[in-house]
N, C-alpha and C positions, 0 to 999 in steps of 0.2 A: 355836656355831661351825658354820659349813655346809660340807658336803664342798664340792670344787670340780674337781681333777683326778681324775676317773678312779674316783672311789669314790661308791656311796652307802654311807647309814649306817641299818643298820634294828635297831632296838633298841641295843647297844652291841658288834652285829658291822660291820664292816664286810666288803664285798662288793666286788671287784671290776668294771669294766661293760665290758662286751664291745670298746665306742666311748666314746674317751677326749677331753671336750669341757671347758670354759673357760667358767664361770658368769661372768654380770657383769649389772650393769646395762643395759638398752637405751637406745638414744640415738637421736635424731631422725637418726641417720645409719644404723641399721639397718633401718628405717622398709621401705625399699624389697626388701627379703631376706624378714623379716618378712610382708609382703603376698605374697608370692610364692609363700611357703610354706602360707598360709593362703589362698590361691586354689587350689593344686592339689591341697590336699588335700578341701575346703571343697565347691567348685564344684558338684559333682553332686548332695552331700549334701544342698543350700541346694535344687537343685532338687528331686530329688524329694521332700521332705519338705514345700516349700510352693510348687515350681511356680513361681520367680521365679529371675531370674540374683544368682548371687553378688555382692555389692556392696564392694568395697575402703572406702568411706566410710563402713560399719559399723561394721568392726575399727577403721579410724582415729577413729571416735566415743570408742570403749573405752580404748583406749590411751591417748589424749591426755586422758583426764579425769584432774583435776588427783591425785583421792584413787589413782587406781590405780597398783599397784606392778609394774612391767615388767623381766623379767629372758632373759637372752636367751642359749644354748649357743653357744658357738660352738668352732669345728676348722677349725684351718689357716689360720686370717683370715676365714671363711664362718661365716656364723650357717647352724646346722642345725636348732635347735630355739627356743621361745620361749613364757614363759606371763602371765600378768597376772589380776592378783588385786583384791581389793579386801575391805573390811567391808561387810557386808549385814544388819540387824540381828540385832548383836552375834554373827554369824559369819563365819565368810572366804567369800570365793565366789570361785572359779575364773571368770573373765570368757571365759578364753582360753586354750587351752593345745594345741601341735600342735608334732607333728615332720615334719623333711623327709621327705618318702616314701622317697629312696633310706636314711633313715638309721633309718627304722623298725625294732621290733626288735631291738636292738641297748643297750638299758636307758638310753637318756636317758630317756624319760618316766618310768620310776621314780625315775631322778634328779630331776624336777622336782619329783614328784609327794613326793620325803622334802623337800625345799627348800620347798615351799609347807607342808608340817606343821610344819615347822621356823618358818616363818613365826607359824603360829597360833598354835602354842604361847605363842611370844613375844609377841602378842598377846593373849594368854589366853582365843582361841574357843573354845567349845566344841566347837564343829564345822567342819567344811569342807562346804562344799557345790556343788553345779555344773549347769548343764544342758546336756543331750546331745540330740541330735536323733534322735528314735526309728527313723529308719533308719541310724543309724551303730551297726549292730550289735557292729564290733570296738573302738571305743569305750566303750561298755559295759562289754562283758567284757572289758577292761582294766582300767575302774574296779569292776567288782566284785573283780578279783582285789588289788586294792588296798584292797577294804574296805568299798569304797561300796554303798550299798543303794538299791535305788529307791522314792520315796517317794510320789512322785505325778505322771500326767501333768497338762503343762502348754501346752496347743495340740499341736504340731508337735515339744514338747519332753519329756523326764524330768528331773524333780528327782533329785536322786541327792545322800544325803549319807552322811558318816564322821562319825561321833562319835568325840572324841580323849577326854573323859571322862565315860563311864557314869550316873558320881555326880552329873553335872550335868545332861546333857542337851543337847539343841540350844535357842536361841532360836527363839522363833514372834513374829509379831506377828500379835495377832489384828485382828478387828474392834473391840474396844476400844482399839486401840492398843500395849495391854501390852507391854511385851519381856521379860515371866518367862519364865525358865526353865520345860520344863514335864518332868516327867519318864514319861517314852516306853516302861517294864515293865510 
């Protein structure tokens, strides 16, 4: 069961969040809130790290693929936050995941961030994983305080992943194609 008003659930405490928002699904009608959010946070980021303008027909690449799962905070009738996931071999991968600047802080992205574990689990990844763009420093140290570890850069980007179980591992796919498990001690 996923928290939805006003709580995350980390281990089997729950926690109250500062800013109290309304999980759901997204819909082709939040589309334009969504973008909004992901351009001002986005925009500078995009540039300095590759020198090109932010592109709305990116995000909307992501979103609208068919395998990807889009869920979206919303308060007061306003979507404030929003993230999108997908499988990546035989692990979850964060596609997308950003809050509104004024509602930064405030523990929605913790919340997304137990809602996407919650996800995997049920899924039965072993892992989550995500790329972050190596100048969004406070990105990062969000996701490390969440667990994540850096694994390797990737251009302009950091892989960053959580393992949810030790005993298993993350998936690799190598040059052979393989998708074993490999274990990472």
């Amino acid at each position: 069961m996923f928290p939805s008003e006003g709580f995350i659930v980390i281990g089997s405490m729950q926690q109250e969040v500062m800013m109290k928002a309304t999980s759901r699904e997204m819909t082709r009608k939040d589309l334009p809130q969504v973008l909004a959010i992901s351009r001002e946070n986005m925009s500078a980021i995009i540039f300095s790290s590759w020198g090109v303008e932010y592109r709305d027909e990116d995000l909307l690449h992501i979103l609208l693929e068919p395998t990807a799962h889009n869920e979206v905070l919303e308060r007061e009738g306003r979507v404030v936050a929003y993230f999108s996931i997908d499988d990546r071999n035989g692990n979850l991968f964060i596609n997308s995941i950003q809050v509104q600047k004024a509602c930064q802080g405030r523990g929605l992205g913790r919340m997304m961030m137990a809602r996407i574990e919650e996800h995997a689990r049920l899924r039965d990844s072993p892992a989550i994983e995500l790329l972050v763009q190596y100048t969004n420093r406070t990105a990062m140290e969000f996701y490390r305080r969440m667990g994540y570890r850096l694994i390797c850069r990737q251009g302009n980007n950091y892989l960053m992943r959580r393992t949810l179980d030790p005993n298993r591992g993350p998936r690799f796919v190598g040059l052979s194609g393989s998708d074993k498990p490999l274990n990472m001690q």
